[in-house]
C-alpha positions as CSV (number, residue, x, y, z in Angstrom):
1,X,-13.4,-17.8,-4.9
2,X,-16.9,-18.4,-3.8
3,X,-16.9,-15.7,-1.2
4,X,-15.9,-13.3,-3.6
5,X,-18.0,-10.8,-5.2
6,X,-17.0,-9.3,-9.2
7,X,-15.7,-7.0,-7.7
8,X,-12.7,-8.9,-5.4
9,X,-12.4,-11.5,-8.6
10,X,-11.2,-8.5,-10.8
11,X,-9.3,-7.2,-7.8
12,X,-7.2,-10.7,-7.3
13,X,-6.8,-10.9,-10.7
14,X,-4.5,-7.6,-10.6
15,X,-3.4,-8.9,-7.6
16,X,-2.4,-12.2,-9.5
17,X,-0.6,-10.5,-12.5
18,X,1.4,-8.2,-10.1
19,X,2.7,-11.7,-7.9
20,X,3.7,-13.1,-11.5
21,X,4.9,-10.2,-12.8
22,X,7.3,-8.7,-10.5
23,X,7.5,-12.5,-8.2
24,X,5.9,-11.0,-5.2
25,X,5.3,-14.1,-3.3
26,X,7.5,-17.5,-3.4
27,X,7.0,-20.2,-1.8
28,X,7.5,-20.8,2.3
29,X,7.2,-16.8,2.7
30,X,6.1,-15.5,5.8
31,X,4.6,-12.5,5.1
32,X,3.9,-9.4,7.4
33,X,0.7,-7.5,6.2
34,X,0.3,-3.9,7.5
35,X,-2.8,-3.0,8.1
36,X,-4.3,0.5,9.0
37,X,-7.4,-0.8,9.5
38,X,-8.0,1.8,6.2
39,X,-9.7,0.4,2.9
40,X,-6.9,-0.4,0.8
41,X,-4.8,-2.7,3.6
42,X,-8.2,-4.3,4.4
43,X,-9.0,-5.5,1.3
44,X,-5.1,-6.2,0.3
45,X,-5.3,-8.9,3.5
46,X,-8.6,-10.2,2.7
47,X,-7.9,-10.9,-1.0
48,X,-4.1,-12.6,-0.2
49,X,-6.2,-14.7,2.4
50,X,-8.4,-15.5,-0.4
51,X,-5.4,-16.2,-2.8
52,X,-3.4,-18.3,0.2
53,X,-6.3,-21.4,-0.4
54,X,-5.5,-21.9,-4.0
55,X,-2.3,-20.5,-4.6
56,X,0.2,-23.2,-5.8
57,X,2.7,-21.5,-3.6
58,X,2.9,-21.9,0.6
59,X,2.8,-18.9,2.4
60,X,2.2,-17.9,5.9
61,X,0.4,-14.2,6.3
62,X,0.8,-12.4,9.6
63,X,-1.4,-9.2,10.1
64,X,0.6,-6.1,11.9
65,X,-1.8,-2.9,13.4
66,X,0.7,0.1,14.7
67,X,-1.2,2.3,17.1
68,X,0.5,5.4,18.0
69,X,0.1,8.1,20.4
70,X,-0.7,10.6,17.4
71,X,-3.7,8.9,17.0
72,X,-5.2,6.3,19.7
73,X,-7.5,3.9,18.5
74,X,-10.7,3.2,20.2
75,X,-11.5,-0.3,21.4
76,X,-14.9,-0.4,19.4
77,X,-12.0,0.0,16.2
78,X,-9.6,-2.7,17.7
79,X,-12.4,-5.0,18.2
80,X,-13.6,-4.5,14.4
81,X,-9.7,-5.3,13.1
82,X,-9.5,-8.6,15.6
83,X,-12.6,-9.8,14.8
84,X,-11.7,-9.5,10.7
85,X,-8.0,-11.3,11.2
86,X,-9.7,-14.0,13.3
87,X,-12.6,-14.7,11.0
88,X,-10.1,-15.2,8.2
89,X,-7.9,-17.5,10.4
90,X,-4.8,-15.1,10.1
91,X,-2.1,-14.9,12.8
92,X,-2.1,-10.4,14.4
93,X,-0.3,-8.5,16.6
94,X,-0.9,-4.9,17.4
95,X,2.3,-2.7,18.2
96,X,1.8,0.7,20.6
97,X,4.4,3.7,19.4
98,X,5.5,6.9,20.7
99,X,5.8,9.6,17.6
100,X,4.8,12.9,19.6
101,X,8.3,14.4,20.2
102,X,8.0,17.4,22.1
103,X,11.7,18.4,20.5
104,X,10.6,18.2,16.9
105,X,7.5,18.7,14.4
106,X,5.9,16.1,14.0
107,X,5.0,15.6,10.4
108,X,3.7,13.0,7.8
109,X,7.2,11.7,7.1
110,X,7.8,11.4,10.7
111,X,4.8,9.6,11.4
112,X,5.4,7.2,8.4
113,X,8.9,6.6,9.4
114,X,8.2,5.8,12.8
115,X,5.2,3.3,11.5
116,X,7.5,2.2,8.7
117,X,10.3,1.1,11.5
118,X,7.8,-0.7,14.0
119,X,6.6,-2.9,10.5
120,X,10.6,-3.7,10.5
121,X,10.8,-3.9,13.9
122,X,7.8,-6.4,13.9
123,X,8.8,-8.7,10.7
124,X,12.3,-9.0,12.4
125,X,10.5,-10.3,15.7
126,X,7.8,-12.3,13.7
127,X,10.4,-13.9,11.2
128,X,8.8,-12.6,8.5
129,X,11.2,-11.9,5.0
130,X,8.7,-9.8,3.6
131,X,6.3,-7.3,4.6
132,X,3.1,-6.4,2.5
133,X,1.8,-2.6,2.0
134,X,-1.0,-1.3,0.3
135,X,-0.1,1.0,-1.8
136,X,-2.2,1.2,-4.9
137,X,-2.0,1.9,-8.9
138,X,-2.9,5.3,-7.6
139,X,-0.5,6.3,-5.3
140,X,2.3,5.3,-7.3
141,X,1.1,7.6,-10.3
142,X,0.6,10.0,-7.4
143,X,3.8,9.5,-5.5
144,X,5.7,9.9,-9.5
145,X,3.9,13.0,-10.2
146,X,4.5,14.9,-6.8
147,X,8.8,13.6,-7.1
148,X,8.7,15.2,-10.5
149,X,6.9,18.1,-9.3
150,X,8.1,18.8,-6.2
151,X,11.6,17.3,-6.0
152,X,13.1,17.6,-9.1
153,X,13.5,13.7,-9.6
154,X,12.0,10.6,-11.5
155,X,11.3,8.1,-9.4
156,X,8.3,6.6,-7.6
157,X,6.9,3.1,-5.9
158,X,8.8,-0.2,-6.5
159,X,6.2,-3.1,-6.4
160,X,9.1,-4.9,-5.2
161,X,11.8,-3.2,-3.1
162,X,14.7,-5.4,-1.1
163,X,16.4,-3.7,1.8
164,X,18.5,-4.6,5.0
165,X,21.1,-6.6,2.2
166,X,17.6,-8.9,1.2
167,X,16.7,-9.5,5.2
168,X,13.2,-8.2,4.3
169,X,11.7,-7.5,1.1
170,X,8.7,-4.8,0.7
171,X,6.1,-6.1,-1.5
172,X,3.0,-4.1,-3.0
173,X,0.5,-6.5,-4.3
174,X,-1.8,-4.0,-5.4
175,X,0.5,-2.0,-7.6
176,X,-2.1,-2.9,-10.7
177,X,-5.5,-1.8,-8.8
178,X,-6.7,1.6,-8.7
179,X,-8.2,2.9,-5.5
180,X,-11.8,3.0,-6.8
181,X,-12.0,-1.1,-7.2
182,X,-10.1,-1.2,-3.1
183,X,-13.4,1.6,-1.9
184,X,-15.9,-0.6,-3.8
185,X,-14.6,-3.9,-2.4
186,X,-14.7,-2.6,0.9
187,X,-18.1,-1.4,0.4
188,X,-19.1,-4.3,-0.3
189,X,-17.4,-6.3,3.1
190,X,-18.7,-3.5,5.5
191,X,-14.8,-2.0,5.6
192,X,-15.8,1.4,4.9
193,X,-17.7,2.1,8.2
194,X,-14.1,1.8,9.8
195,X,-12.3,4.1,8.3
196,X,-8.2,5.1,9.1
197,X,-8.3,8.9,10.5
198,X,-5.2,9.9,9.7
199,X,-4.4,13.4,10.4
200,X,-2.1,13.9,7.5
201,X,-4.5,12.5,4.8
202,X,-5.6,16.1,3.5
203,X,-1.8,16.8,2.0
204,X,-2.6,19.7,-0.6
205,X,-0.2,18.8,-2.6
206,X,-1.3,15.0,-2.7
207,X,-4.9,16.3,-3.5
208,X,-4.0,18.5,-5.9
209,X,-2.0,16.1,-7.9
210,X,-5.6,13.9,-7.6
211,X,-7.7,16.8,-8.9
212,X,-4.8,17.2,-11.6
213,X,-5.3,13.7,-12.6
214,X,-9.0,13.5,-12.7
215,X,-9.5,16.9,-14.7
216,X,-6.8,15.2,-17.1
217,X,-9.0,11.9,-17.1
218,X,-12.1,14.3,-17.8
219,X,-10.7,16.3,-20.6
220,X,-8.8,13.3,-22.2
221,X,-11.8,11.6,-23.8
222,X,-11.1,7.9,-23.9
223,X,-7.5,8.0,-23.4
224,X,-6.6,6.2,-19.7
225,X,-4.2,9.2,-18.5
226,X,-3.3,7.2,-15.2
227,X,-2.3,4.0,-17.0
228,X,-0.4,5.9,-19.3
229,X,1.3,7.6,-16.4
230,X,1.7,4.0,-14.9
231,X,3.2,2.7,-17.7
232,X,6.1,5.4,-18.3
233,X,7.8,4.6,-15.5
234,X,9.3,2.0,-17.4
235,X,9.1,3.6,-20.4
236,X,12.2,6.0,-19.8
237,X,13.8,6.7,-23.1
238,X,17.3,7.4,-22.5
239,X,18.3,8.6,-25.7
240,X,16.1,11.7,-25.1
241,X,17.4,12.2,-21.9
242,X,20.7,13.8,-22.0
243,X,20.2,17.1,-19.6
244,X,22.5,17.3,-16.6
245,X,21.7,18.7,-13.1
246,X,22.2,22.6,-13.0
247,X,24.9,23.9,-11.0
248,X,24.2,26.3,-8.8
């Protein structure tokens, strides 16, 4: 880890616990890595580039850019991304998709969706059995808080989630690492002058469950009110929870 800074040791060590823990990578895995080109999914392939030369396990990473129409990418942007998968020796495709349909709305869960199925799409073509997203200690605690709020339900971000029968299995190595140590890190590489412009990154609800979470952080003194968030998910006690869905 010579190339590495303090900052990407810590961050691989999460990234290391979170493998062992939930068995995120196994050996001869061929693993698709999507990558928005954004801070988080920059520093996710870096770091399991990084981990791929010591690792005791063999695994083959494969980076995957989605361009859509919603938001075309200027060559000055592509260039940046090639240049970063060829300088850490990692196979890339980019993959162009339509989501402006003039017969519905489009929408952050139709963009998503539409990403989401050309990352299928592209493992399937790339025979990869498991595809790698970014999604960080934050956006789970996020993602838990906005279900309970906002849809009535407990349930949030599986580190590890199997679908199409086990065909492909969804992995989120940085389910330990808050989004403060991913902006640093790619501070530090030069990542943060390429930013991802996404035009749905303002959700109000999403930023007011972050302002929720830092005022509660502020107020809470010493107490670590996203970790203990975090940690509840598998702390459900089910002997205090014996309330059934109201009818009607």
């Amino acid at each position: 880890m010579r190339n590495l800074t303090k900052t990407g040791v810590f961050i691989n060590s999460k990234i290391g616990k979170a493998i062992h823990d939930y068995d995120l990578i196994e050996d001869d895995d061929r693993i698709l890595v999507g990558v928005s080109g954004g801070k988080d999914s920059l520093t996710l392939l870096t770091l399991l580039a990084e981990i791929r030369k010591w690792a005791p396990v063999r695994f083959e990473l494969v980076a995957a850019h989605v361009i859509s129409d919603l938001q075309p990418e200027n060559e000055e942007h592509i260039s940046f991304l090639t240049k970063v998968f060829k300088d850490l020796k990692i196979e890339y495709r980019f993959k162009n998709i339509k989501v402006i349909d003039e017969e519905r709305k489009v929408t952050c869960f139709w963009c998503s969706w539409n990403r989401r199925k050309a990352l299928f799409e592209m493992a399937d073509e790339l025979k990869c059995n498991k595809l790698a997203l970014a999604h960080h200690k934050d956006d789970i605690v996020e993602t838990m808080l906005m279900n309970l709020i906002y849809n009535g339900e407990i349930s949030a971000i599986n580190p590890r989630q199997e679908l199409f029968r086990g065909k492909i299995t969804i992995i989120r190595p940085l389910c330990y690492v808050e989004e403060s140590m991913t902006e640093k890190f790619a501070g530090e590489r030069g990542f943060s002058e390429f930013t991802c412009d996404c035009p749905f990154e303002r959700d109000t609800r999403r930023a007011f469950i972050k302002n929720f979470i830092r005022e509660a952080e502020e107020n809470g003194s010493k107490m670590n009110i996203k970790t203990n968030i975090f940690k509840s998910i598998a702390r459900i006690k089910q002997e205090y929870i014996g309330l059934k869905e109201e009818k009607g």
